[in-house]
MARFI-669048 format. One line per field, with one value per residue (C-alpha): residue in three letters; x, y negated, z negated. Coordinates in nm, 4 decimals. Layout:
BEGIN
residu c(ala;...)
u c(X;...)
v c(Y;...)
w c(Z;...)
% end
This chain:
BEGIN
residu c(unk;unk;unk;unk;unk;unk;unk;unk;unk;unk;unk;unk;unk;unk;unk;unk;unk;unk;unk;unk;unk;unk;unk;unk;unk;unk;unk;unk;unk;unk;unk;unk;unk;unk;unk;unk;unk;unk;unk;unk;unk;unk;unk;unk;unk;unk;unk;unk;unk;unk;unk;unk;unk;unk;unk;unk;unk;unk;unk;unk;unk;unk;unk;unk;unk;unk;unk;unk;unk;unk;unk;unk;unk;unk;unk;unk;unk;unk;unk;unk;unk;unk;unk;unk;unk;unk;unk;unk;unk;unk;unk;unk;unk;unk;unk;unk;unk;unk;unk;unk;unk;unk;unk;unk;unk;unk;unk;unk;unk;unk;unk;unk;unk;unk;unk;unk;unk;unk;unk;unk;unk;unk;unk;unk;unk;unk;unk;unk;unk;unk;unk;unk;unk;unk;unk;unk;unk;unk;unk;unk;unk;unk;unk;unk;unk;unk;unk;unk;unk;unk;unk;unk;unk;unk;unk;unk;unk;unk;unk;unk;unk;unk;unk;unk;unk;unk;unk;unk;unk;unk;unk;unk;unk;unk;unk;unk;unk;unk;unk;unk;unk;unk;unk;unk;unk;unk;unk;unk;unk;unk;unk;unk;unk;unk;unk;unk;unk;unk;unk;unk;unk;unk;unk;unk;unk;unk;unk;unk;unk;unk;unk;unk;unk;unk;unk;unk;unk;unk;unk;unk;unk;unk;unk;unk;unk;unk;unk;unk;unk;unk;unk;unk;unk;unk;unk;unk;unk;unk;unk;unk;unk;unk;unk;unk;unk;unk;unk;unk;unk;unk;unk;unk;unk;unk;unk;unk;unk;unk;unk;unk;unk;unk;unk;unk;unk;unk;unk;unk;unk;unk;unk;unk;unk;unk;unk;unk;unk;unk;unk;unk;unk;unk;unk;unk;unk;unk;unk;unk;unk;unk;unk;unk;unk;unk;unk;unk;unk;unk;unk;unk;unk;unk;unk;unk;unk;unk;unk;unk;unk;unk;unk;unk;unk;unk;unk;unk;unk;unk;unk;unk;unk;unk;unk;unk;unk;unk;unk;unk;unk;unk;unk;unk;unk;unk;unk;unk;unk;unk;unk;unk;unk;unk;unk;unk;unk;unk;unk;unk;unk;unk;unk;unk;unk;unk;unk;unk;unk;unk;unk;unk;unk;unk;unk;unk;unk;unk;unk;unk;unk;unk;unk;unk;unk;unk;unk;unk;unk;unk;unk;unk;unk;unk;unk;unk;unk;unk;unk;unk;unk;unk;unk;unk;unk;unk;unk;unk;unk;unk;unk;unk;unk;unk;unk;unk;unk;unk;unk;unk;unk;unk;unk;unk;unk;unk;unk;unk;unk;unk;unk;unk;unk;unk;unk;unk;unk;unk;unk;unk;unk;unk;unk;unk;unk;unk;unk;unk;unk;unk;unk;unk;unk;unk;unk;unk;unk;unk;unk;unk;unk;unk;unk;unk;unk;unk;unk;unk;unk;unk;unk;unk;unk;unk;unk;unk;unk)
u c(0.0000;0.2574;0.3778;0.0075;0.0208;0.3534;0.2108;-0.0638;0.1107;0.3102;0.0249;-0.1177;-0.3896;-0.4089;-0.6429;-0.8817;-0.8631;-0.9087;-1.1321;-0.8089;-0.6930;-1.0150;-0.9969;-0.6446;-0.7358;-1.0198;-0.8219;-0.5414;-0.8542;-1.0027;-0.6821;-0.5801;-0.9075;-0.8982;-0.5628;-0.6949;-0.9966;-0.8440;-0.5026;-0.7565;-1.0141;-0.8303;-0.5031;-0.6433;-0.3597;-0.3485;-0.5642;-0.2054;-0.0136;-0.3283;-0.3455;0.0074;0.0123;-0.2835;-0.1458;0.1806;-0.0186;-0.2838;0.0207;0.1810;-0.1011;-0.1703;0.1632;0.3209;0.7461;0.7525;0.9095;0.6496;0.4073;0.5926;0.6154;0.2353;0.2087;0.4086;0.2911;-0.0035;0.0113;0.2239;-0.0272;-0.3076;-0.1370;-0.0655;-0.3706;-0.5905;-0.2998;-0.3182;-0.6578;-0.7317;-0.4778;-0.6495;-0.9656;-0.8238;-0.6445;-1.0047;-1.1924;-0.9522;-0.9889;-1.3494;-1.3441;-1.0819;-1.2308;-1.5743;-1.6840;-1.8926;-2.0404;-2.1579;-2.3661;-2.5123;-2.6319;-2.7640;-2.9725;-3.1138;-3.1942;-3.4304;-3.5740;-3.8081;-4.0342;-4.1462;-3.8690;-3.5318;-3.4631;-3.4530;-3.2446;-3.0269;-2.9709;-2.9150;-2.6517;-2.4540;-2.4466;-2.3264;-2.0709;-2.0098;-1.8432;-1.5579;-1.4942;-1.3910;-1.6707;-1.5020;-1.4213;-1.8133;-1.9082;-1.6622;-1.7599;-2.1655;-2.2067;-2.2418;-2.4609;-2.7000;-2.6774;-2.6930;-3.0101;-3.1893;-3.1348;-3.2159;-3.5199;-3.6437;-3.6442;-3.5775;-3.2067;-3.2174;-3.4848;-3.2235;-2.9041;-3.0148;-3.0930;-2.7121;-2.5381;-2.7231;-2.6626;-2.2561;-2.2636;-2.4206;-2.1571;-1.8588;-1.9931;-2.1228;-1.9730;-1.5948;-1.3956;-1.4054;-1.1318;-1.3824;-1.4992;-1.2153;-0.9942;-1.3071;-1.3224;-0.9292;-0.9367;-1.2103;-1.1238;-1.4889;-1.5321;-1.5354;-1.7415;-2.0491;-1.9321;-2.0509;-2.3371;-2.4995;-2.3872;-2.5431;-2.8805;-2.8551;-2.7667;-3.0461;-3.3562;-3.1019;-2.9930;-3.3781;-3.5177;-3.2401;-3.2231;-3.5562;-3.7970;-3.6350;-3.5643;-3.9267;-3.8792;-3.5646;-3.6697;-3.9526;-3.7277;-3.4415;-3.5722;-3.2489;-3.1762;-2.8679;-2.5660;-2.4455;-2.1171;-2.0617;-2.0836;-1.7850;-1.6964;-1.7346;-1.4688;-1.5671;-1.6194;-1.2947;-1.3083;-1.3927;-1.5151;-1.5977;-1.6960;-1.9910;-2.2691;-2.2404;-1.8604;-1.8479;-2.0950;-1.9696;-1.6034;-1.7289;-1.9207;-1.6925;-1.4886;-1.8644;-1.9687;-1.5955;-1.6056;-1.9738;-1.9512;-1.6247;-1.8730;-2.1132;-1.9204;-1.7925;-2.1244;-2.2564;-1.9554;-1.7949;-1.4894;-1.1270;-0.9681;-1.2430;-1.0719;-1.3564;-1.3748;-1.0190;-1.0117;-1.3037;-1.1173;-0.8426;-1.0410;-1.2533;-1.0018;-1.0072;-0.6619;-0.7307;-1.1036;-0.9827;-0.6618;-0.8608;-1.0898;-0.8156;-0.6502;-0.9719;-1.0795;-0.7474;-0.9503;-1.3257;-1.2323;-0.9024;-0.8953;-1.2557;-1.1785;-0.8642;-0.6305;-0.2612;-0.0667;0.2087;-0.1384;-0.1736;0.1138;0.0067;-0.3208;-0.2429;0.0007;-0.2500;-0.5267;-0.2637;-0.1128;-0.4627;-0.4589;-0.0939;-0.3349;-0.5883;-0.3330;-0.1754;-0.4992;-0.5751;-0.2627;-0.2200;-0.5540;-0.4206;-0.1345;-0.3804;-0.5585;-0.3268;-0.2024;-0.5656;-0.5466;-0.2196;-0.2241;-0.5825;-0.8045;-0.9737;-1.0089;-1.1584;-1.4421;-1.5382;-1.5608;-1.7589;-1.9624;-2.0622;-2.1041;-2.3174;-2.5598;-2.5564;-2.5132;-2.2318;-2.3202;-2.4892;-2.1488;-2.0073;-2.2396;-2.2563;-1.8803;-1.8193;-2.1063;-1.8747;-1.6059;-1.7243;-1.8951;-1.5828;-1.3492;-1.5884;-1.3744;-1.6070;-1.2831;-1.1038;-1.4244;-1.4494;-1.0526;-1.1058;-1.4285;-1.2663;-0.9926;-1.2076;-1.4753;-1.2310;-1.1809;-1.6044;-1.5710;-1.3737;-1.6507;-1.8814;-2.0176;-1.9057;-2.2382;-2.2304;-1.8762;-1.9819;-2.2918;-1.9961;-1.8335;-2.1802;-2.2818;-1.9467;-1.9765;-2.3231;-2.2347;-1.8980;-2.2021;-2.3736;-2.4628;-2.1784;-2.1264;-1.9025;-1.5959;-1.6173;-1.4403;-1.7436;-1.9867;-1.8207;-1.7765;-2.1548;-2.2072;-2.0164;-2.0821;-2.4348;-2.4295;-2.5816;-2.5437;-2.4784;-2.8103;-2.9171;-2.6695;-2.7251;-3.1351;-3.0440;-2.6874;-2.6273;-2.9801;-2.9586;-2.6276;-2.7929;-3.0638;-2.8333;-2.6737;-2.9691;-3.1517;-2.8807;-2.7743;-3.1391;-3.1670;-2.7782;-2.9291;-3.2605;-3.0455;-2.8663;-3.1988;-3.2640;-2.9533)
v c(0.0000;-0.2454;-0.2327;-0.3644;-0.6097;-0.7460;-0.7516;-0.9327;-1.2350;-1.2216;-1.1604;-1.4694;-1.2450;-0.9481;-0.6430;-0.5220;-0.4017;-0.0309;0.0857;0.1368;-0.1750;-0.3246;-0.1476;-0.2464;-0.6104;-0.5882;-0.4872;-0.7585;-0.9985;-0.9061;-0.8726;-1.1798;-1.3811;-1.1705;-1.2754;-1.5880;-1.5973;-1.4211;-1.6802;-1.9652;-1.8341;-1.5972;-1.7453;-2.0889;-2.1604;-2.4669;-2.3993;-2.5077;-2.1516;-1.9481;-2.0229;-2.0058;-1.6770;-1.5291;-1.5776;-1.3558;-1.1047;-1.1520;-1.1220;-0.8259;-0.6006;-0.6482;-0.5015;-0.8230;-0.9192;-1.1610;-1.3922;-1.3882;-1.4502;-1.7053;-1.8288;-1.8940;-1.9943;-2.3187;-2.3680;-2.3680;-2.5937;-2.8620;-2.8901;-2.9131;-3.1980;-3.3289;-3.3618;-3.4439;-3.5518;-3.9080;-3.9463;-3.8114;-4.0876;-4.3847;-4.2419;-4.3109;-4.5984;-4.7389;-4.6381;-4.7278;-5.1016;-5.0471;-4.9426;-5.2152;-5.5151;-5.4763;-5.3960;-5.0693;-5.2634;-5.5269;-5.3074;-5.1156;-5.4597;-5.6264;-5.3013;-5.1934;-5.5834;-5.5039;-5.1444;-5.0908;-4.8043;-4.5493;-4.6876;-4.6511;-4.2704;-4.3454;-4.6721;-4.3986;-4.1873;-4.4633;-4.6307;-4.2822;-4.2013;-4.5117;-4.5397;-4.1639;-4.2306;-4.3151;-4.1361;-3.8239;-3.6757;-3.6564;-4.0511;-4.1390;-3.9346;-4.1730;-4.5103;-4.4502;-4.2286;-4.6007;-4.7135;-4.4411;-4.3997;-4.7764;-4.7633;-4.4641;-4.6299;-4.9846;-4.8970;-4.6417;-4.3598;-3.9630;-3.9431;-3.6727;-3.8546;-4.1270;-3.8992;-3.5774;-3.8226;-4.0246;-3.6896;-3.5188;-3.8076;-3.7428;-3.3990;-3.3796;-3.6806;-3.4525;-3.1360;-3.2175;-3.6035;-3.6636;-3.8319;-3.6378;-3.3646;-3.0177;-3.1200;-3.2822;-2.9232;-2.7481;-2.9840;-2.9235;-2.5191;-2.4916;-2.7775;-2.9616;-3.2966;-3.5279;-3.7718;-3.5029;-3.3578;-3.7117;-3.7415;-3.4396;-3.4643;-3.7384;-3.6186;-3.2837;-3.4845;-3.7413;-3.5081;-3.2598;-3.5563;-3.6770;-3.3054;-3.2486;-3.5970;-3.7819;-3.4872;-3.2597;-3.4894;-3.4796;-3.0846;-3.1267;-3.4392;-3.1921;-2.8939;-3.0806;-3.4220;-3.5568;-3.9336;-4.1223;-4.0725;-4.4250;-4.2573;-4.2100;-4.5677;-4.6426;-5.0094;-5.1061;-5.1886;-5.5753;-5.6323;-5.7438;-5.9396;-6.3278;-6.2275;-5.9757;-5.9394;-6.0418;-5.7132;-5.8007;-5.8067;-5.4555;-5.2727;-5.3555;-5.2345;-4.9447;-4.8381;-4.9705;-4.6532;-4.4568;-4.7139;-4.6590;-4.2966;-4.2883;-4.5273;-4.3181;-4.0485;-4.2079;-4.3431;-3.9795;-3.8731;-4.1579;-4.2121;-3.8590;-3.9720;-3.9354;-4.1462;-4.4590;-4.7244;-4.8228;-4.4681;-4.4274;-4.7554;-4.6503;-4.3053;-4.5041;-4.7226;-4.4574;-4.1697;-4.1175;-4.2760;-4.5952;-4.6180;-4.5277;-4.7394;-5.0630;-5.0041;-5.0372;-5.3512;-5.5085;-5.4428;-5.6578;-5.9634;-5.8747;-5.6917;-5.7298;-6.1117;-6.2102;-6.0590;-6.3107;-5.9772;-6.1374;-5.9614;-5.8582;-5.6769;-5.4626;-5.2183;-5.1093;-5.0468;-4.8230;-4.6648;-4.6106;-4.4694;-4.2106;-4.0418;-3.8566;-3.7399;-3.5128;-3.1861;-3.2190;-3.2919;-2.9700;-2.7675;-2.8505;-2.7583;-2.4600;-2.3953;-2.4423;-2.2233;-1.9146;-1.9625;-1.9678;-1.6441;-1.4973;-1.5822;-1.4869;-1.1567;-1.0632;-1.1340;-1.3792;-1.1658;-0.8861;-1.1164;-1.1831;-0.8252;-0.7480;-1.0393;-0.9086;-0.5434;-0.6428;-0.9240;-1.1888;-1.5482;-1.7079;-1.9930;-1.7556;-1.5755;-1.8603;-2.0095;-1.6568;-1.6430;-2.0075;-1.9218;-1.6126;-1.8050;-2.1042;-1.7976;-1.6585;-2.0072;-2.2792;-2.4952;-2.6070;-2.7312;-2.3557;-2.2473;-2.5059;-2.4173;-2.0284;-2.0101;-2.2331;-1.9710;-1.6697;-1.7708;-1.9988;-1.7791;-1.7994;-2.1477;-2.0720;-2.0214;-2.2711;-2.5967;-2.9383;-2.9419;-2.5715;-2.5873;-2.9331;-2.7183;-2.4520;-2.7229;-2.8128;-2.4436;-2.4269;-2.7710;-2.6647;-2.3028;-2.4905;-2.5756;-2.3335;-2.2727;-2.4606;-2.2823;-2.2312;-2.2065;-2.5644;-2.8369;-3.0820;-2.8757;-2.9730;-3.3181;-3.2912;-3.1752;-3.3911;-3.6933;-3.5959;-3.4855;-3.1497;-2.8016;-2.5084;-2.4096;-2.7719;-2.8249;-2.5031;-2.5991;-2.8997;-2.9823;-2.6145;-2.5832;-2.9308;-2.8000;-2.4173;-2.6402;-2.8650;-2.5519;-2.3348;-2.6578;-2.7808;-2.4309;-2.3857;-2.6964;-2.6275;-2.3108;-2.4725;-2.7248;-2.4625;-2.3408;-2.6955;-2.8000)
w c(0.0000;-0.0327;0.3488;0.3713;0.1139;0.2700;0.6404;0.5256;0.3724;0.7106;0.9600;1.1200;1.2759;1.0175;1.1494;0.9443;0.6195;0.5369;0.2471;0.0294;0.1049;-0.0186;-0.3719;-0.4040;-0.3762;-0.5544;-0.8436;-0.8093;-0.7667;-1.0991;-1.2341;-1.1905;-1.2588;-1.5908;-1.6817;-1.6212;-1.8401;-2.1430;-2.1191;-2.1048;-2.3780;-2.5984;-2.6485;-2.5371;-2.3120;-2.0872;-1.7036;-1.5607;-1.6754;-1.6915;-1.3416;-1.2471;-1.4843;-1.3204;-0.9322;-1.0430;-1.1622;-0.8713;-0.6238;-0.8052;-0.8674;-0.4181;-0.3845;-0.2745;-0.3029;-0.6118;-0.3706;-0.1340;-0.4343;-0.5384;-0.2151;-0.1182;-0.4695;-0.4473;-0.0863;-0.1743;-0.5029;-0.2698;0.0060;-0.2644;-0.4811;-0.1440;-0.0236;-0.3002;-0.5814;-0.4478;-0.4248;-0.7760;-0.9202;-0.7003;-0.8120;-1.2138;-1.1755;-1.0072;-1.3227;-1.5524;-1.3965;-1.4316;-1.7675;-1.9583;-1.7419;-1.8691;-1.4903;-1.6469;-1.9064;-1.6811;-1.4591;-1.7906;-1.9582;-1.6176;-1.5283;-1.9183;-1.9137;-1.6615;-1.7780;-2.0768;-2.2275;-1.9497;-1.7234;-1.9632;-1.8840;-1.5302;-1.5465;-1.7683;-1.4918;-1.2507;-1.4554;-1.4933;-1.1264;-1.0153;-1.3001;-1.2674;-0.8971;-0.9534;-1.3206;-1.4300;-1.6206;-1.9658;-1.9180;-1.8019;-2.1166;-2.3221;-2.1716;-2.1575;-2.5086;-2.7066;-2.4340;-2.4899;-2.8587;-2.9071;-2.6569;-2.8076;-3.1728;-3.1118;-2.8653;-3.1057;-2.8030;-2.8227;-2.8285;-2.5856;-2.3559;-2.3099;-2.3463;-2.0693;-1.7723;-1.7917;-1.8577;-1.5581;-1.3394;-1.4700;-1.3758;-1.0734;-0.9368;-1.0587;-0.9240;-0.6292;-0.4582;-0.3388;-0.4825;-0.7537;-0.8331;-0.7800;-0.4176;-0.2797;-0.3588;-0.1976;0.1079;0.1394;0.0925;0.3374;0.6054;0.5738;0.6759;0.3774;0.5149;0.5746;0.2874;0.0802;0.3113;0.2154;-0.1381;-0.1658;0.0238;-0.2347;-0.5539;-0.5909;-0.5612;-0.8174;-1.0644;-1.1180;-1.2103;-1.4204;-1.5711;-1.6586;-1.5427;-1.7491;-2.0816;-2.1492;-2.2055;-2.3949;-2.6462;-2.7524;-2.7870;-3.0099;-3.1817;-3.3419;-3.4356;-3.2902;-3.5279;-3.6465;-3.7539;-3.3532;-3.1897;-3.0774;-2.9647;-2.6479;-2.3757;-2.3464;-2.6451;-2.7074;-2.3872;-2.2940;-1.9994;-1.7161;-1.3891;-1.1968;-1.1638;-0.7258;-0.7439;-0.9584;-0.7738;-0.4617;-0.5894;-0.7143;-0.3777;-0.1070;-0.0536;-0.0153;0.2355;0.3928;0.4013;0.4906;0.7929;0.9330;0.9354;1.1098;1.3589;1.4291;1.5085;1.6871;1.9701;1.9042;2.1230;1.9778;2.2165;2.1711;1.9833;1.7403;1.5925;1.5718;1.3564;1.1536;1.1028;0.9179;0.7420;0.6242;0.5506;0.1895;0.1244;0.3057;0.1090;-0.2431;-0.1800;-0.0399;-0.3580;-0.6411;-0.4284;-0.4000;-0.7998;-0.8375;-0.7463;-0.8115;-1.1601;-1.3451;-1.2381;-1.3627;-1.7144;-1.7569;-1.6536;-1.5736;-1.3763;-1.6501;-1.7362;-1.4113;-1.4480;-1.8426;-1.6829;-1.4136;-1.6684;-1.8837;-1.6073;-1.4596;-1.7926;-1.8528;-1.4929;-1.5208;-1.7092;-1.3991;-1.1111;-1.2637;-1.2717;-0.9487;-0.8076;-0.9787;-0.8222;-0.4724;-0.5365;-0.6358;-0.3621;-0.0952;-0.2914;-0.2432;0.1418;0.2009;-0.0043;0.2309;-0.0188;0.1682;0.5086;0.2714;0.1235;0.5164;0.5759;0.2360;0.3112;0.6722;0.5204;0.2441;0.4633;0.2070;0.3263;0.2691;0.0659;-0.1876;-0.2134;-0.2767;-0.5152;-0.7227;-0.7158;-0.8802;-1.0775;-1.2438;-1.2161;-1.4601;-1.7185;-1.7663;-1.7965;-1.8970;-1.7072;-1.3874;-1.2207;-1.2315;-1.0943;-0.8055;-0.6643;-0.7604;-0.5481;-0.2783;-0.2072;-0.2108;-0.0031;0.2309;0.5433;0.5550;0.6759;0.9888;1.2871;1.0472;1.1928;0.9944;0.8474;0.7285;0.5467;0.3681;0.2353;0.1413;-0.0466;-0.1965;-0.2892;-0.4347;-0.6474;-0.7441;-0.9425;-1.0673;-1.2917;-1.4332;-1.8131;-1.9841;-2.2913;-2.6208;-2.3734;-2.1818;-2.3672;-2.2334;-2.4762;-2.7266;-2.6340;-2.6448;-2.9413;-3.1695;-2.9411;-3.0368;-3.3361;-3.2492;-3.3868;-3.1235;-3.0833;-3.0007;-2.7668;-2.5399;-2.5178;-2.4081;-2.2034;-2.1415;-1.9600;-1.8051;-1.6478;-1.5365;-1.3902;-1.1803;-1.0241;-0.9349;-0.8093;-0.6377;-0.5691;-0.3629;-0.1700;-0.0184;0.0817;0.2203;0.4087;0.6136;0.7600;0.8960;0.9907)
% end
């Protein structure tokens, strides 16, 4: 079996596999995702050496050289850092900005002044997505828990009427919409088109984000009725500040790389002509490079400038914003590394073959794969890359449309039932001030209903388009 193994990491064609070959990498498959798991929830080692630990073992149980292992491994981890890394760090530096200049604050106060009663859950959910664009989830958590514990207190509202809709709309943008870390790897291991990719995720996470947000808060506030722990407001970014930011100038920062990235797909489909010098300008402008880097330059002037930000101020900042990123740039391309190891070892050729044996569509696979994936880790970001790699070689005869919704049905079971082994059920919890019971009734089935929702229209979508 090793002449195999070794022919396959060589092969740019490989034949197919024989029904040996497939129990041999189905063992080094569940081998190494079990390494994996048990580094990451037994021993509680870092996702960065789990992962690294895991592809060794992954590479060694196929039958593969170490070197060769070792090889895809690091290939695999440069091209993913390299074509993501960048992105990830624009995308922290930009919420960083929008976090210490009061930008995020501004657009909470200016839309809850305008909400009331009835209306508050939804202005919740409204205020998360559009913060929740350009943060990691664990920092949109941090910046919006006062807002919604202040809110729910002062208001006199069901803590978890206010509290389900602006964590759903958090979710859904990290699961499901690029920039974020999870569907940018996806949209790199499987070649989709990013701009489709935000198009439909988009389209799929509005219809998701209200169900699982306001519609479903109503269930949850009667299920768990806790207060707002006082012992759990934090202070607020600009509170400390003089000024901030106008609500236009923010929200137009924070949405100008969507409108970028959206209108370079656009113009793709409209001309569809490679050579036609409007497209090929809107291609640059709307790469995600160009549209995350024109974002941070421009919340210079429309963010850090406004709140009385010098510019001995800017480096510290972006200081500041990238040292949080080095654990998820390291996840993530650890996460490249094991899956170029599953598509170079023929792990990925044998999923196509299972897939077309067994009849089951290929966005399902996917879906119940990342679903597995985030059981076993908690961590919805090992889930997203893991998935990626396994179900990558799917996306090769796929239309743009059809691997976006890969990426999607991907994102979407990244999500499912967050439990006692995700750090962001904890950060629940005690944000909360819930007990373990509380917290599954209420984020853990807000997050199962975000990824069998989401899950379902990604699936309804490929009949239709």
């Amino acid at each position: 079996m090793t002449r195999l193994s070794v022919e396959m990491l060589a092969a740019d064609a490989p034949e197919p596999i024989t029904s040996a070959g497939h129990a041999q990498l189905g063992i080094a498959v569940l081998a190494g995702i079990a390494v994996i798991v048990l580094l990451i929830t037994k021993f509680r080692l870092h996702a960065f050496l789990a992962l690294t630990l895991g592809t060794l073992v992954l590479g060694a149980v196929a039958g593969a050289p170490l070197d060769k292992a070792i090889t895809s491994f690091t290939t695999g981890l440069g091209t993913t850092v390299a074509g993501v890394g960048v992105l990830i760090a624009l995308g922290a530096i930009l919420g960083k900005m929008l976090a210490d200049s009061g930008g995020a604050d501004q657009i909470v106060d200016t839309i809850l002044a305008k909400a009331g009663g009835r209306s508050m859950p939804w202005a919740m959910v409204l205020i998360a997505s559009v913060i929740g664009l350009p943060l990691f989830f664990e920092v949109g958590v941090v910046l919006l828990i006062p807002v919604v514990l202040m809110v729910a207190k002062r208001g006199n509202y069901s803590l978890m009427r206010i509290g389900i809709p602006a964590l759903a709309g958090l979710s859904v943008m990290h699961g499901l919409v690029p920039p974020h870390p999870g569907p940018l790897v996806a949209i790199d291991a499987v070649q989709a088109n990013l701009g489709v990719t935000l198009a439909l995720g988009v389209l799929v996470a509005i219809p998701t984000v209200i169900v699982a947000g306001p519609l479903f808060s109503k269930v949850a506030a009667r299920w768990v009725d806790v207060p707002a722990p006082d012992r759990m407001i934090p202070q607020r970014a600009s509170e400390d500040l003089e000024k901030r930011p106008g609500f236009g100038a923010t929200l137009a920062t924070i949405l100008l790389p969507v409108v970028l990235m959206l209108s370079k797909a656009l113009v793709d489909i409209v001309i569809d002509d490679p050579d036609n010098t409007g497209q090929r300008v809107f291609d640059v402008v709307g790469s995600p490079l160009i549209a995350l880097l024109a974002s941070v330059l421009v919340g210079i002037f429309t963010l850090l400038r406004p709140a009385g930000f010098g510019k001995e101020r800017l480096t510290p900042l972006i200081e500041k914003g990238l040292a949080p990123i080095a654990g998820i740039l390291l996840i993530v391309g650890a996460g490249g590394g094991f899956k170029q190891t599953l598509i170079d070892s023929g792990v990925g050729q044998m999923v196509l073959e299972i897939s077309e044996d067994w009849s089951i569509p290929a966005l399902l696979l996917a879906w119940l794969i990342a679903v597995a994936i985030r059981l076993a880790t908690g961590s919805a970001t090992v889930a997203t890359v893991s998935a990626a790699g396994l179900v990558a070689p799917l996306a090769e005869n796929m239309s743009s449309t059809h691997t976006a919704l890969l990426v999607l049905a991907i994102g979407a079971g990244s999500l499912f039932f967050s439990h006692v082994n995700d750090a962001g059920f904890w950060l629940v919890k005690e944000y909360f001030g819930l007990d373990v019971g509380q917290t599954i009734k209420t984020w853990s089935i807000m997050e199962t209903i975000i990824s069998v929702f989401a899950g379902g229209l990604v699936l309804l979508l490929s009949l239709v388009i």
